[in-house]
Structures are given as structure tokens and as C-alpha cells.
N, C-alpha and C positions, 0 to 999 in steps of 0.2 A: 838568550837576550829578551825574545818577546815572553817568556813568563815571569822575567821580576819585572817587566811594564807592568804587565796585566795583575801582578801583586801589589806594585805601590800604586797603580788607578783603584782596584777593588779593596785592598788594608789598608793601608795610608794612608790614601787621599780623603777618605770621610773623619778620618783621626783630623786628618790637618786642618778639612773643611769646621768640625766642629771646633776646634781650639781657637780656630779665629773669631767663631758668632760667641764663642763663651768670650773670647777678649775683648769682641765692641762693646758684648753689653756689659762689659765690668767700667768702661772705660767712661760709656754714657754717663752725659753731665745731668745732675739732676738738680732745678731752680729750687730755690729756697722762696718762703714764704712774700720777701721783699720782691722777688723780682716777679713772681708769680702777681702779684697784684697793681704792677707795676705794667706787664702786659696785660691786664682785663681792661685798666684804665686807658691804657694805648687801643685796643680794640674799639670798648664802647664809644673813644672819643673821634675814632674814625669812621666807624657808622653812626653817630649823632652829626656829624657837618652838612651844614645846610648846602643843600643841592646835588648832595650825593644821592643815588638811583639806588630804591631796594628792589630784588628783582623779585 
């Protein structure tokens, strides 16, 4: 019993660990040019407001 734990925590588990970081980063949304510029404009126009504090 405790050696196929200790097979699927030592073989398995980094198999399974990795299949999941390869599927978030396949899944990761990437912005396109519009929106992309669409946040700088959203940034610059919230630290340009009068009386907002730069530290």
C-alpha cells in the first residue's frame, strides 16, 4: 500500500503537477493591439487626475 503512495507522490504527481502549468499557460488570454492600448490610456489617464499623490 505505502509503495504505490510513494510511486504516485514521486512519478505521477510531477507528471500531473506539470500537465497542469503546460494547460494554464496554453489557456492564458493574450490582449490584442486594441485593448492593449486601451489600458495605457486607462493607466496614463489615472495618473494624470488632478490631485492624485505620486509617491
Amino acid at each position: 500500500m505505502s509503495t504505490e503512495l510513494w510511486f504516485f507522490a514521486v512519478a505521477i504527481g510531477p507528471v500531473l503537477l506539470g500537465g497542469a502549468i503546460v494547460y494554464a499557460l496554453m489557456r492564458r488570454r493574450r490582449i490584442n493591439p486594441v485593448e492593449d492600448m486601451r489600458r495605457e490610456e486607462a493607466v496614463r489617464d489615472l495618473y494624470d487626475k488632478p490631485g492624485s499623490r505620486s509617491r
